[in-house]
TIRO-2110 file (N, C-alpha, C; in Angstrom, 1 decimal):
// TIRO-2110
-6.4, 24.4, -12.4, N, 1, A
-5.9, 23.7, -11.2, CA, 1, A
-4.5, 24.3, -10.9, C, 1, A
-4.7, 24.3, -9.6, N, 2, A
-2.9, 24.6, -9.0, CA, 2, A
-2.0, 23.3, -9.4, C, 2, A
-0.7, 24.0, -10.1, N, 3, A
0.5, 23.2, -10.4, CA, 3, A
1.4, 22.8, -9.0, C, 3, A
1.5, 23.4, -8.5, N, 4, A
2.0, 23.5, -6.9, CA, 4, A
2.0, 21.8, -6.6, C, 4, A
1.1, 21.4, -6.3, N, 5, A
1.2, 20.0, -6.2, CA, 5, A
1.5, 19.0, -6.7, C, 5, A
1.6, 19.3, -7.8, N, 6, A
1.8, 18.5, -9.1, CA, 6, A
3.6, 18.4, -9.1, C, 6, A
3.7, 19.7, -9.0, N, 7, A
5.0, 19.9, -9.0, CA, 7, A
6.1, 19.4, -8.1, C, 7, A
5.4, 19.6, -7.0, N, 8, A
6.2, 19.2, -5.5, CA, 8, A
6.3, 17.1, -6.0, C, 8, A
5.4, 16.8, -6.4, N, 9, A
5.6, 15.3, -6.9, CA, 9, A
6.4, 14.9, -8.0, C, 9, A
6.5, 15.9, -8.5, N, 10, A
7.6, 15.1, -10.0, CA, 10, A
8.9, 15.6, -9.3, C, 10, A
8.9, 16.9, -8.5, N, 11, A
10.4, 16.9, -7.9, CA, 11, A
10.7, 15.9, -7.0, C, 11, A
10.1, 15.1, -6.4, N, 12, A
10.4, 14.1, -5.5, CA, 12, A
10.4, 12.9, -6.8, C, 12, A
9.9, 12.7, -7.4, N, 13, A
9.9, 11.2, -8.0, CA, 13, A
9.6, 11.8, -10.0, C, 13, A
11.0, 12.3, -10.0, N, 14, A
10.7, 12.7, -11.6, CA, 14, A
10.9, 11.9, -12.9, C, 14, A
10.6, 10.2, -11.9, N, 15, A
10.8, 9.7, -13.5, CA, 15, A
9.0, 9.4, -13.5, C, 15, A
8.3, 10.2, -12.5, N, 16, A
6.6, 10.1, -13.1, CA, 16, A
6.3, 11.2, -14.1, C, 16, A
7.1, 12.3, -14.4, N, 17, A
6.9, 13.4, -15.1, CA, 17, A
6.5, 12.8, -16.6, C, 17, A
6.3, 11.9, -17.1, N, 18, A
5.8, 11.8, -18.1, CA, 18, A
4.5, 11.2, -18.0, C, 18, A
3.6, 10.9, -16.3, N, 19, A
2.8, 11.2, -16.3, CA, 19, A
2.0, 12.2, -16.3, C, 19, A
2.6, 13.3, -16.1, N, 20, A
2.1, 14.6, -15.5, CA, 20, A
0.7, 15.2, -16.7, C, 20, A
0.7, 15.0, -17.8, N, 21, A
-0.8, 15.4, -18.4, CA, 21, A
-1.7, 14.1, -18.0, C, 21, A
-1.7, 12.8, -17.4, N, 22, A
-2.6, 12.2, -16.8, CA, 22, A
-3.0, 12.4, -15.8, C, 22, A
-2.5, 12.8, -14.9, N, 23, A
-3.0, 13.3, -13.7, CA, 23, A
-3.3, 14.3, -13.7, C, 23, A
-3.2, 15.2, -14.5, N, 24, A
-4.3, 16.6, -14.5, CA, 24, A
-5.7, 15.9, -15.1, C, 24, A
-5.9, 14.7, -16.3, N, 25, A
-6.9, 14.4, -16.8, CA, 25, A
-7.7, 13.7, -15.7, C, 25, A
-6.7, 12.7, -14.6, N, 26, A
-7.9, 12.2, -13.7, CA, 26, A
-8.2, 13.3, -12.9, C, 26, A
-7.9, 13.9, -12.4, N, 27, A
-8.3, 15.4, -11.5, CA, 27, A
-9.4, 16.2, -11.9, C, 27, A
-9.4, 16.0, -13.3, N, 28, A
-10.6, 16.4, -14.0, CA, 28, A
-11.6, 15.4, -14.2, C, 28, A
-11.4, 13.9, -14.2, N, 29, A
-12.4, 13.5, -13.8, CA, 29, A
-13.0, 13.1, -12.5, C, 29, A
-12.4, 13.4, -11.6, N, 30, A
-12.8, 13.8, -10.4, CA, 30, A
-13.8, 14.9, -10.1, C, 30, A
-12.9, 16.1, -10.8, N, 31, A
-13.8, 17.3, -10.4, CA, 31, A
-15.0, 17.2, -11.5, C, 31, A
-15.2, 16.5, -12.3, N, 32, A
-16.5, 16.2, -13.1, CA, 32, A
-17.6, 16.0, -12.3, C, 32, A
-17.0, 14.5, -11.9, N, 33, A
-17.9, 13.8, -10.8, CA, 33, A
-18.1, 14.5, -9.8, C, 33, A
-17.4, 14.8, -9.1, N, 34, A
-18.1, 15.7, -7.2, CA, 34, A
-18.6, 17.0, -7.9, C, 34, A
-18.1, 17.5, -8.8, N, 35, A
-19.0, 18.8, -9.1, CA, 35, A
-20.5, 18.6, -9.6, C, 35, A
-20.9, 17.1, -10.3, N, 36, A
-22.1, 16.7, -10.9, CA, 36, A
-23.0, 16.2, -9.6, C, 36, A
-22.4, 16.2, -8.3, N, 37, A
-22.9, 15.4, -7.4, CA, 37, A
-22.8, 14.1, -7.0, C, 37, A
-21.8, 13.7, -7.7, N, 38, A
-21.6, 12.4, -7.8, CA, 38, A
-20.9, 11.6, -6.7, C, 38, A
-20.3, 10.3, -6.6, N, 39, A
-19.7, 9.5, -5.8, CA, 39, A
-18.6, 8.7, -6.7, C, 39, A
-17.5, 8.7, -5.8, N, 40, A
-16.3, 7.2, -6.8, CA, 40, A
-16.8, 6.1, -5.9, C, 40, A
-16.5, 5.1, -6.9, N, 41, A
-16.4, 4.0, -6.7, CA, 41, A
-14.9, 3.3, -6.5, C, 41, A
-13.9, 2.6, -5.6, N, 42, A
-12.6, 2.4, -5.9, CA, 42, A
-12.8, 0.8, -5.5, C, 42, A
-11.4, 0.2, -6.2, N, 43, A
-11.3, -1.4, -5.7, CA, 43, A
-10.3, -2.0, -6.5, C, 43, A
-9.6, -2.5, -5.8, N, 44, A
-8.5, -3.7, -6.1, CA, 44, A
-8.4, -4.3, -5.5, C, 44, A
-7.2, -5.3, -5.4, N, 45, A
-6.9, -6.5, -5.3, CA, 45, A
-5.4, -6.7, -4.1, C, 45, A
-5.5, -7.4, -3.0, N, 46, A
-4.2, -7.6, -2.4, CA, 46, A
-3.9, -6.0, -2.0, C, 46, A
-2.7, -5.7, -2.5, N, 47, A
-2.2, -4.5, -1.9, CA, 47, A
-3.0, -3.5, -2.6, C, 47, A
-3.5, -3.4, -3.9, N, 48, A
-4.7, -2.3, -4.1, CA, 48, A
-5.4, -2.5, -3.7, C, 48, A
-6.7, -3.3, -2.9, N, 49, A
-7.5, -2.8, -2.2, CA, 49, A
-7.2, -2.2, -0.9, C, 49, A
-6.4, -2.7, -0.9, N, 50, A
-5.6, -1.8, 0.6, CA, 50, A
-5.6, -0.4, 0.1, C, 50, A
-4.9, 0.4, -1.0, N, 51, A
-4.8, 1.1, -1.7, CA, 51, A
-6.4, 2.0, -1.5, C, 51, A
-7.2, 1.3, -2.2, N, 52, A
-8.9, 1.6, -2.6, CA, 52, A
-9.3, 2.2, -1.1, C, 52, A
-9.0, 1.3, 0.0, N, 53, A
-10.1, 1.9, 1.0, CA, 53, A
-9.1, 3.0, 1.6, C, 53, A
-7.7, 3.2, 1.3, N, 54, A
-7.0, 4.4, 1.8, CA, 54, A
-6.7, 5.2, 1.1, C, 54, A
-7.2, 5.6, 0.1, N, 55, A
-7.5, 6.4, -1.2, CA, 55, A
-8.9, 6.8, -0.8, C, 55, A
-10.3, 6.4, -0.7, N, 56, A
-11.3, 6.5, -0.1, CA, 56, A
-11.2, 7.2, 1.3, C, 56, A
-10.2, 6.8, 2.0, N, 57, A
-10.9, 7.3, 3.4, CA, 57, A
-9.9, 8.9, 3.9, C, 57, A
-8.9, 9.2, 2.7, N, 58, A
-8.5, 10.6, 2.2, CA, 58, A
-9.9, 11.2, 1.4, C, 58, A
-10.4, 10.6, 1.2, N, 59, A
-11.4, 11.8, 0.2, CA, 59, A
-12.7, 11.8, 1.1, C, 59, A
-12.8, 10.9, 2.3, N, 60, A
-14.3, 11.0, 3.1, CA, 60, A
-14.6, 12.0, 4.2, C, 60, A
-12.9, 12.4, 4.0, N, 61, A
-12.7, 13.5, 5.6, CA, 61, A
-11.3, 14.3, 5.0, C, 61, A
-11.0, 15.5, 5.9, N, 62, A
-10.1, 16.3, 5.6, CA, 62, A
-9.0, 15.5, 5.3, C, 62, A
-8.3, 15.8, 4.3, N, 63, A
-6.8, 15.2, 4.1, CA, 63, A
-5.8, 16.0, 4.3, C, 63, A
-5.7, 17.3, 4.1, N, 64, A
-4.5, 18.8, 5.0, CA, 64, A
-5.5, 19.9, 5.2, C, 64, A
-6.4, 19.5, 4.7, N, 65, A
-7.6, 20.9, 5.2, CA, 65, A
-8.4, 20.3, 6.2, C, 65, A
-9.2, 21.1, 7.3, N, 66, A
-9.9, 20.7, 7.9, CA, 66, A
-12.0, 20.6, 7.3, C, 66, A
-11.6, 21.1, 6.1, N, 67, A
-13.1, 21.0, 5.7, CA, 67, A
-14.3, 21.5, 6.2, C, 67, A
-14.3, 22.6, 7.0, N, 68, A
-15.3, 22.9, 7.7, CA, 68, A
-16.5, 22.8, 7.4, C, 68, A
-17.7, 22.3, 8.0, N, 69, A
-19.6, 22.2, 7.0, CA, 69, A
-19.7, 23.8, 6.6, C, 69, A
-19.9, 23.6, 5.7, N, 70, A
-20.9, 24.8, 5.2, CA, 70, A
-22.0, 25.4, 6.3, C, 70, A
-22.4, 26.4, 6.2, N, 71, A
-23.9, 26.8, 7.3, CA, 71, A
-24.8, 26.1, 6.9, C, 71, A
-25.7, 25.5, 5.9, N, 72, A
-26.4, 24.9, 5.3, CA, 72, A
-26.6, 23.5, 6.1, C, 72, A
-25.2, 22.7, 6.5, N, 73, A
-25.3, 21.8, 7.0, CA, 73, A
-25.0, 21.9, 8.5, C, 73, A
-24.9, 22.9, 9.3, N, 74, A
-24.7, 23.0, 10.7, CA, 74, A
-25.8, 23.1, 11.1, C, 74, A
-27.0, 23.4, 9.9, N, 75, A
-28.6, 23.4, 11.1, CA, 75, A
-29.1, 22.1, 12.0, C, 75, A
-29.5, 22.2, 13.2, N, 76, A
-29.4, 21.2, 13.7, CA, 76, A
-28.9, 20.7, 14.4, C, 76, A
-27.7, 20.7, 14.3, N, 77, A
-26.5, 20.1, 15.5, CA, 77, A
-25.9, 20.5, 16.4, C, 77, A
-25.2, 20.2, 17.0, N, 78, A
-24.7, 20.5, 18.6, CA, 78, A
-23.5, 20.9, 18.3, C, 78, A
-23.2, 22.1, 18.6, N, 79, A
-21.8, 23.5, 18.3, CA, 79, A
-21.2, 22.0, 18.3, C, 79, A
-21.0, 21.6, 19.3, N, 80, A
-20.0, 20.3, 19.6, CA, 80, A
-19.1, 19.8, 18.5, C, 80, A
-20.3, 19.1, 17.7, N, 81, A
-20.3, 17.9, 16.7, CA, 81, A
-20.0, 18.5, 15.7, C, 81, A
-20.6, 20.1, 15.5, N, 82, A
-20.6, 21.1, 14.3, CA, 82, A
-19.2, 21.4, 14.4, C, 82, A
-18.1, 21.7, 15.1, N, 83, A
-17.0, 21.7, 15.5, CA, 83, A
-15.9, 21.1, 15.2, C, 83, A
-16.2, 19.9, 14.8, N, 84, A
-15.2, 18.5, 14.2, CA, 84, A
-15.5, 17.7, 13.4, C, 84, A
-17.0, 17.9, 12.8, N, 85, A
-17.4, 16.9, 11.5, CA, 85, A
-16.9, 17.8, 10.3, C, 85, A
-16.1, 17.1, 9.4, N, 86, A
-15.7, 17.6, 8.0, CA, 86, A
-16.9, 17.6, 6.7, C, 86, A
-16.2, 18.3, 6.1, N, 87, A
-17.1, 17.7, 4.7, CA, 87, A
-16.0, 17.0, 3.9, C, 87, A
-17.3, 15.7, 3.4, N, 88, A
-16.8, 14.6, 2.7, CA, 88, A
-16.7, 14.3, 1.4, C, 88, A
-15.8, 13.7, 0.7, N, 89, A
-16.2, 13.7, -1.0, CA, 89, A
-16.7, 12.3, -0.6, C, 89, A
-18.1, 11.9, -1.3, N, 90, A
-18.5, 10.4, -1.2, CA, 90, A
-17.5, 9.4, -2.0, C, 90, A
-16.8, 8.6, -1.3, N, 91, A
-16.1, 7.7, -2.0, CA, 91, A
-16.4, 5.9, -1.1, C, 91, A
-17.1, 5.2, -2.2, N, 92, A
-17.1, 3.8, -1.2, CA, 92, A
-16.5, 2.9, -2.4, C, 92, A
-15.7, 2.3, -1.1, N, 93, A
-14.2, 0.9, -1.6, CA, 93, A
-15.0, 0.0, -1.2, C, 93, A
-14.7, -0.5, -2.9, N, 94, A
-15.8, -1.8, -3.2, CA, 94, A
-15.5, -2.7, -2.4, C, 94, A
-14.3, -2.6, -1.6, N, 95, A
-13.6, -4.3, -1.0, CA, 95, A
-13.9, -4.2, 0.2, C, 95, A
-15.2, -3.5, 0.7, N, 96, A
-15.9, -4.3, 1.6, CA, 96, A
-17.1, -4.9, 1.2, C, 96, A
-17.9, -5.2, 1.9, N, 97, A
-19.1, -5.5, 1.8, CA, 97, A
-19.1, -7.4, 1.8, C, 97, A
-18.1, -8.0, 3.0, N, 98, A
-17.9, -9.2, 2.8, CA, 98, A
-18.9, -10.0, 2.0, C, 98, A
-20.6, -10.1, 2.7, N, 99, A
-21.6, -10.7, 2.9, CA, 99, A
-21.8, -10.9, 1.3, C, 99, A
-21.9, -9.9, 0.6, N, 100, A
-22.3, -9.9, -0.9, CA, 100, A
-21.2, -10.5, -1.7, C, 100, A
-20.2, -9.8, -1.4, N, 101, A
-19.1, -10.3, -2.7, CA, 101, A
-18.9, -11.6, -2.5, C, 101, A
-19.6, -12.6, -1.0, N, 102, A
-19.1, -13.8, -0.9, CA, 102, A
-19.9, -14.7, -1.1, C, 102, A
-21.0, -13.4, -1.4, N, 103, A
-22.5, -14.4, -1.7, CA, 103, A
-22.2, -14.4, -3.3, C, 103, A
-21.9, -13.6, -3.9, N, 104, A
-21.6, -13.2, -5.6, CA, 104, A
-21.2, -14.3, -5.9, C, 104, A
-19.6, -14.9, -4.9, N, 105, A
-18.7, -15.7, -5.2, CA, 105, A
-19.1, -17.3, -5.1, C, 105, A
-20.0, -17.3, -4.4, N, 106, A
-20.7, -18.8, -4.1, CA, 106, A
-21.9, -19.3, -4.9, C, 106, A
-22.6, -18.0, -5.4, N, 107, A
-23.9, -18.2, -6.1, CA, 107, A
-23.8, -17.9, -7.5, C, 107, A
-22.9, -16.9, -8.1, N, 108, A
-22.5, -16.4, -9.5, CA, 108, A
-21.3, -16.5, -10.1, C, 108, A
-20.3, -15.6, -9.6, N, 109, A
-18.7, -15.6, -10.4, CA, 109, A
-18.0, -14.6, -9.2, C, 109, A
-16.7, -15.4, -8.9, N, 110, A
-16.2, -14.4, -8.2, CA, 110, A
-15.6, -13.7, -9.0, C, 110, A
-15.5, -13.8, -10.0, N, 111, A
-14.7, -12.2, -11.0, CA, 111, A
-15.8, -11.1, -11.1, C, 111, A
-17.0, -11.6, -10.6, N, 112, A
-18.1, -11.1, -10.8, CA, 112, A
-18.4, -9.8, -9.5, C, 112, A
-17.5, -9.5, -8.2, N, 113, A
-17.7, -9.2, -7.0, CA, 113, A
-17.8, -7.5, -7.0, C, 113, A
-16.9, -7.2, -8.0, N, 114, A
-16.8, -5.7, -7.9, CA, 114, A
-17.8, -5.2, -9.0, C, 114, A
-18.2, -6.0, -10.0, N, 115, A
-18.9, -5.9, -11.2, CA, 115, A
-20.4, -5.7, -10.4, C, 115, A
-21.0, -6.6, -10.0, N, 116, A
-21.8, -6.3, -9.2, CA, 116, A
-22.5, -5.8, -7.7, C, 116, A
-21.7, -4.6, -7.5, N, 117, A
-21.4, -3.8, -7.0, CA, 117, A
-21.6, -2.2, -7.5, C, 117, A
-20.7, -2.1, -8.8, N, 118, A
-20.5, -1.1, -9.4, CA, 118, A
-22.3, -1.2, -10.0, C, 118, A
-22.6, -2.9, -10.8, N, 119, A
-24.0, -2.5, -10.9, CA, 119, A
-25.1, -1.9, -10.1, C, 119, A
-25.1, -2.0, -9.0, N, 120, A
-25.8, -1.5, -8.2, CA, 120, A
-25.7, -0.5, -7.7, C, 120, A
-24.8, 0.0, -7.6, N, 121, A
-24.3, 1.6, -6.6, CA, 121, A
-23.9, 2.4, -8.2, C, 121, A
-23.6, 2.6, -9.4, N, 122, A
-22.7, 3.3, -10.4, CA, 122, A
-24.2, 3.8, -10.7, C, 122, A
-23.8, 5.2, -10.9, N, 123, A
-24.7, 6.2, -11.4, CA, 123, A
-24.1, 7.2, -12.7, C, 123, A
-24.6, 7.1, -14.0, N, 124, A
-23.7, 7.9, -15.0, CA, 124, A
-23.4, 9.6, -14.3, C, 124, A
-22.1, 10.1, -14.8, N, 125, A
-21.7, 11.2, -14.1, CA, 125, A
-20.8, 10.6, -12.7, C, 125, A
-20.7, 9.3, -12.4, N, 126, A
-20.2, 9.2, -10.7, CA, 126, A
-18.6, 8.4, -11.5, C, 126, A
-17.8, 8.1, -10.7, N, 127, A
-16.3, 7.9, -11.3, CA, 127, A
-15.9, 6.7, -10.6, C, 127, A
-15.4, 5.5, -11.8, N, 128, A
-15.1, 4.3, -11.2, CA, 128, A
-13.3, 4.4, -11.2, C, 128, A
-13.1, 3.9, -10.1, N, 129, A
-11.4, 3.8, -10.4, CA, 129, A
-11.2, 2.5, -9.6, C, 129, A
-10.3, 1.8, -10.9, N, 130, A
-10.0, 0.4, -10.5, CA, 130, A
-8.7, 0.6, -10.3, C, 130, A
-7.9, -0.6, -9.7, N, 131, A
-6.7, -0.3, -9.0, CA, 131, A
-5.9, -1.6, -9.8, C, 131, A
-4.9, -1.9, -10.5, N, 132, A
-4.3, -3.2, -10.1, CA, 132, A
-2.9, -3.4, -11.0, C, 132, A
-1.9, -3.6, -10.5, N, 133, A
-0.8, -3.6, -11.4, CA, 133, A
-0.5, -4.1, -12.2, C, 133, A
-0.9, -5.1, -12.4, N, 134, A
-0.6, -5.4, -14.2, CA, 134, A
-1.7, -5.0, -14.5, C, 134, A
-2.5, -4.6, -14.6, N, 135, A
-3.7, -4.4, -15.4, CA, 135, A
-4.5, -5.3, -15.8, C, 135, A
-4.4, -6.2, -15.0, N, 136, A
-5.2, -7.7, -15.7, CA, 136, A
-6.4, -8.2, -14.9, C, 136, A
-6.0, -7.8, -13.6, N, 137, A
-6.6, -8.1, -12.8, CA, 137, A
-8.6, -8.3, -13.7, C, 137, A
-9.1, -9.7, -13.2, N, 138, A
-10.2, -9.8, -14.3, CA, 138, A
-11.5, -9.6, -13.2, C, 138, A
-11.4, -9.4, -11.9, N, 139, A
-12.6, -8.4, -11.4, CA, 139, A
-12.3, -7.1, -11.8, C, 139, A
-11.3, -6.7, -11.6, N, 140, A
-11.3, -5.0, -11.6, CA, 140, A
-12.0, -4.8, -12.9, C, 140, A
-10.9, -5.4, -14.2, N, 141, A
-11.6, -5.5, -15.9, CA, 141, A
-12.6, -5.3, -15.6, C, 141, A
-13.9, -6.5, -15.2, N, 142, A
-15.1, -6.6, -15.5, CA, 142, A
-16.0, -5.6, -14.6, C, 142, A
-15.3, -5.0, -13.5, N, 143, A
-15.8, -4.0, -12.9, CA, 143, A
-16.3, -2.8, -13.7, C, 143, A
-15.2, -2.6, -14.2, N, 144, A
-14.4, -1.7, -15.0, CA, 144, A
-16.1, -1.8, -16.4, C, 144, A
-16.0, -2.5, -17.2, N, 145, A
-16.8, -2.6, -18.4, CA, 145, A
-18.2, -2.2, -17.8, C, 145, A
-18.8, -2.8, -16.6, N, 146, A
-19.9, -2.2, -16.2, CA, 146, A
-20.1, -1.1, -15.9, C, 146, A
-18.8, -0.2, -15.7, N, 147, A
-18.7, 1.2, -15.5, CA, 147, A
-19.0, 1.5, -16.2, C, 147, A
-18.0, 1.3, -17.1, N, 148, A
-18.4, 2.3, -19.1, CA, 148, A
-20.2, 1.9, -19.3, C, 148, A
-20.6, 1.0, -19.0, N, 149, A
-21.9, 0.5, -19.7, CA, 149, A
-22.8, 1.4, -18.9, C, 149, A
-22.2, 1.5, -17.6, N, 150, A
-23.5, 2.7, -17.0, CA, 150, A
-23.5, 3.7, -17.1, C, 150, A
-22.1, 4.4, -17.4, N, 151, A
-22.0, 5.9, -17.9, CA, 151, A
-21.0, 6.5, -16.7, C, 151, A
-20.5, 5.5, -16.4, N, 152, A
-19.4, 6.1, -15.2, CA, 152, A
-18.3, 6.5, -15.8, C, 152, A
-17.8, 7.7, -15.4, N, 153, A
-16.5, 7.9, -15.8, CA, 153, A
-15.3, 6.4, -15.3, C, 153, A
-14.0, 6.5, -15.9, N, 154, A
-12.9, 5.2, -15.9, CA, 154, A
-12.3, 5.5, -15.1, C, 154, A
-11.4, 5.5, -14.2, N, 155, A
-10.1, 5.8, -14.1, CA, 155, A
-9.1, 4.6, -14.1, C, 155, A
-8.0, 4.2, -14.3, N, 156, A
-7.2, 2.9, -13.7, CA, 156, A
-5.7, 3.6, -13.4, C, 156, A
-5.2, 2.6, -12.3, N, 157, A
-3.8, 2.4, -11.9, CA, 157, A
-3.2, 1.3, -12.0, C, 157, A
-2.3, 1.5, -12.9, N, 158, A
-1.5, 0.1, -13.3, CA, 158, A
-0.2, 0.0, -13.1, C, 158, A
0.7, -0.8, -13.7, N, 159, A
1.8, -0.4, -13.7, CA, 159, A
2.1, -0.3, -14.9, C, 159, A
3.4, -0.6, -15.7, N, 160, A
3.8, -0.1, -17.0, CA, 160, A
2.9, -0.3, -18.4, C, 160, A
2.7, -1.4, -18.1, N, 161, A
2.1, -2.1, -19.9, CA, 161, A
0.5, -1.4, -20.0, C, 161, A
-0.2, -1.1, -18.5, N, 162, A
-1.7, -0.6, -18.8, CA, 162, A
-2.2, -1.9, -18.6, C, 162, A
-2.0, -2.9, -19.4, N, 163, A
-2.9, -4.0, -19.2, CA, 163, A
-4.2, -4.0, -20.2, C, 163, A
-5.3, -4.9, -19.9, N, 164, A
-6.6, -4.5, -20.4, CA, 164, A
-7.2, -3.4, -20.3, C, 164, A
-7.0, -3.5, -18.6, N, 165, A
-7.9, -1.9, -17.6, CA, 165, A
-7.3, -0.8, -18.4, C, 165, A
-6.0, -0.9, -19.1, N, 166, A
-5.8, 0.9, -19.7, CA, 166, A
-7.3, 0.6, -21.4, C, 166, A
-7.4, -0.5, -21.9, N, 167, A
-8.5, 0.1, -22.8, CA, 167, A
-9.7, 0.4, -22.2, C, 167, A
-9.9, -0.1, -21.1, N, 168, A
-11.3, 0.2, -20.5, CA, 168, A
-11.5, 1.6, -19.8, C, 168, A
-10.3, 2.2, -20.0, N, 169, A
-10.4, 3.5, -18.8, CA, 169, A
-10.6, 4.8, -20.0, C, 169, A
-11.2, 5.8, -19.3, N, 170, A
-11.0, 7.2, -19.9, CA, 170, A
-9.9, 7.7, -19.5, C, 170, A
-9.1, 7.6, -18.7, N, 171, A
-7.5, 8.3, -18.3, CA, 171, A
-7.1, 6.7, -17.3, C, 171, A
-5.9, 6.6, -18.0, N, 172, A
-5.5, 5.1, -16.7, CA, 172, A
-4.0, 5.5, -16.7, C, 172, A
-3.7, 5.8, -15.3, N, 173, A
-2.3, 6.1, -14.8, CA, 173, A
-1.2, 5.0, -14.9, C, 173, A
-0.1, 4.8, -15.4, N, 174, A
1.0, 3.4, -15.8, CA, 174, A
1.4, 4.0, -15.1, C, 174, A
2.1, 3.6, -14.1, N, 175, A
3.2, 3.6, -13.1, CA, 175, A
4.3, 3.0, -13.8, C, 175, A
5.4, 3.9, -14.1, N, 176, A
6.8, 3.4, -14.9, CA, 176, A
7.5, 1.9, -14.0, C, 176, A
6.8, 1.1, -14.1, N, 177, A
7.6, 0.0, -13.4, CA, 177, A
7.1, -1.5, -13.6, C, 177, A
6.8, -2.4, -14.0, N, 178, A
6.5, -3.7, -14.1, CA, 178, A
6.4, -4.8, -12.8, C, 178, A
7.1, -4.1, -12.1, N, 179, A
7.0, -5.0, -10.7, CA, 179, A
6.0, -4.7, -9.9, C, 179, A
5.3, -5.6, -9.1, N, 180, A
4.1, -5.1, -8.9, CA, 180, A
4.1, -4.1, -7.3, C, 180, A
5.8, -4.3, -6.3, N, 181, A
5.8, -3.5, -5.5, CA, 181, A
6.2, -2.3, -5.9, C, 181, A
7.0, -2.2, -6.6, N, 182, A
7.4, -0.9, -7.3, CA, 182, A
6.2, 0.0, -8.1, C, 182, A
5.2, -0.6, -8.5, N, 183, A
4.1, 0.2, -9.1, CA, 183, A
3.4, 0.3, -7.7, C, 183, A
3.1, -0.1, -6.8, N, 184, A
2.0, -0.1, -5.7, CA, 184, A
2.9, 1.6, -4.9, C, 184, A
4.1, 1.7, -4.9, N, 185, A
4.9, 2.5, -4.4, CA, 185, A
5.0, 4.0, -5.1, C, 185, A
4.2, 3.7, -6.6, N, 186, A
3.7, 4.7, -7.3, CA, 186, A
2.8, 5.5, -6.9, C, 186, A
2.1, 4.5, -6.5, N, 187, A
0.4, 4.9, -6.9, CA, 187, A
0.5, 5.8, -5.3, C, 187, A
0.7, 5.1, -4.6, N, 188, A
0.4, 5.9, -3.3, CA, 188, A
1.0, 8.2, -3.7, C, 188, A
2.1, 8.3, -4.2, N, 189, A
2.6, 9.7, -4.1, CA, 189, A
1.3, 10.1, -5.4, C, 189, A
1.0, 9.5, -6.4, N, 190, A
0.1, 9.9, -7.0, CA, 190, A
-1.6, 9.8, -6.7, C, 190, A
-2.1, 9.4, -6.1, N, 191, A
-3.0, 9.5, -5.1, CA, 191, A
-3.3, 10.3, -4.1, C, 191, A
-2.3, 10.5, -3.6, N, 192, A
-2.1, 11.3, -2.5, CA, 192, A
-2.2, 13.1, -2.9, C, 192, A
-1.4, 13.1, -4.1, N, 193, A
-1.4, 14.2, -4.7, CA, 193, A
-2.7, 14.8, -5.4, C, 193, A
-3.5, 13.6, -5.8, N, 194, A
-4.6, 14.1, -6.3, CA, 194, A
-5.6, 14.5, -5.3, C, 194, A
-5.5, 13.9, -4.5, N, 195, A
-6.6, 14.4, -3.3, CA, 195, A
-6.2, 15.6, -3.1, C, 195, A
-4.4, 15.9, -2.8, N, 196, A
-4.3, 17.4, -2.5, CA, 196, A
-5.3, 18.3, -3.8, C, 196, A
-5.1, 18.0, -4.8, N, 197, A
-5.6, 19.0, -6.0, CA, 197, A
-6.5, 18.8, -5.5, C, 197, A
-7.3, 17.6, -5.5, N, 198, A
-8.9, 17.6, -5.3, CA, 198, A
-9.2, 18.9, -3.7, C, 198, A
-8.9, 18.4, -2.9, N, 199, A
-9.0, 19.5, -1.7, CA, 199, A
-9.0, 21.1, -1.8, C, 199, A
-8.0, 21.4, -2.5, N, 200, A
-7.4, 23.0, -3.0, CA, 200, A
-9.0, 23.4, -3.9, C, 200, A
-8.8, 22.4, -4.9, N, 201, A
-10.1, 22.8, -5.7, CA, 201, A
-11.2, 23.0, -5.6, C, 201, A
-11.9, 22.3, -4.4, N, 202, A
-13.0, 22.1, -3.9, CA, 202, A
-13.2, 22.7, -2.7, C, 202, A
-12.2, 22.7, -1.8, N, 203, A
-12.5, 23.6, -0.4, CA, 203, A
-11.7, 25.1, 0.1, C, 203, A
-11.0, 25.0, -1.3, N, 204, A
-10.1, 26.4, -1.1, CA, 204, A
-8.3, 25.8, -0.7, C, 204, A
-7.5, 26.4, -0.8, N, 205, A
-5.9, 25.7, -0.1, CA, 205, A
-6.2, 26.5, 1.1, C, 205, A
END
């Protein structure tokens, strides 16, 4: 992977540099996943699911590259459309889908909403990343365990302590801070950065 990006982030915010071998590990489980064919799964809570579906909607369309289709996928379509549609990494944020998670929440467990979700959509090889700063959060958790059970890769974002979500994850990013705006203020430069790796990697810089 290119350092370049990596780099440009710990020079702006160098008290994350003692994350910097975690973020090469989620990068790699990224490129696990989209290289196996796979899809993420993302979701949190309050300001991380805000997080989830704009983390998601950087990896569904160009983020600094324009992504151009392959030839493979221009058969068919109108120069037009062929013109401005990108290629997308599949990423769906669990925090929609009002109808279900409210049916989840009225008929079974709302801690239950992301959990059954991930059951339905999580394919082994595909990558769950839960989002929440203390780590406690007990949908993401329970999201989280169905992941491992189906053979999804982990990822989490927390803030300092890790929480539960850091035993449940295969790489879980601690944002040096306990407060939960100061960790939310993390995650975004680290996010953002991984998509850049993800992009370089996948579509060329």
């Amino acid at each position: 992977m290119s350092n370049d990006h990596l780099a440009a982030l710990l020079a702006r915010r160098p008290e994350l540099t003692a994350l910097s071998d975690d973020i090469r590990a989620a990068h790699e489980l990224f490129l696990r996943c989209y290289r196996g064919g796979g899809t993420s799964l993302l979701c949190g809570n309050g300001g991380s699911a805000a997080d989830a579906d704009h983390w998601a909607g950087e990896l569904l369309k160009g983020f600094e590259s324009r992504r151009p289709l392959p030839a493979a996928q221009r058969v068919g379509l109108d120069p037009d459309i062929v013109s401005k549609l990108q290629c997308g990494l599949p990423a769906i944020p669990l925090t929609g889908f009002p109808a279900l998670r409210s049916a989840v929440a009225n008929d079974i467990d709302p801690q239950l909403d992301f959990a059954q979700l991930v059951q339905a959509f999580g394919q082994p090889g595909w990558l769950f990343v839960g989002i929440s700063t203390s780590g406690n959060a007990r949908n993401v958790c329970a999201a989280a365990e169905v992941a491992r059970a189906r053979g999804l890769y982990v990822l989490g974002l927390t803030g300092m302590s890790g929480g539960r979500l850091a035993t449940l994850c295969d790489v879980c990013l601690c944002a040096p801070s306990t407060r939960t705006c100061e960790a939310q203020e993390y995650h975004l430069p680290i996010y953002h950065t991984l998509c850049l790796l993800l992009e370089d990697a996948l579509f060329g810089a």
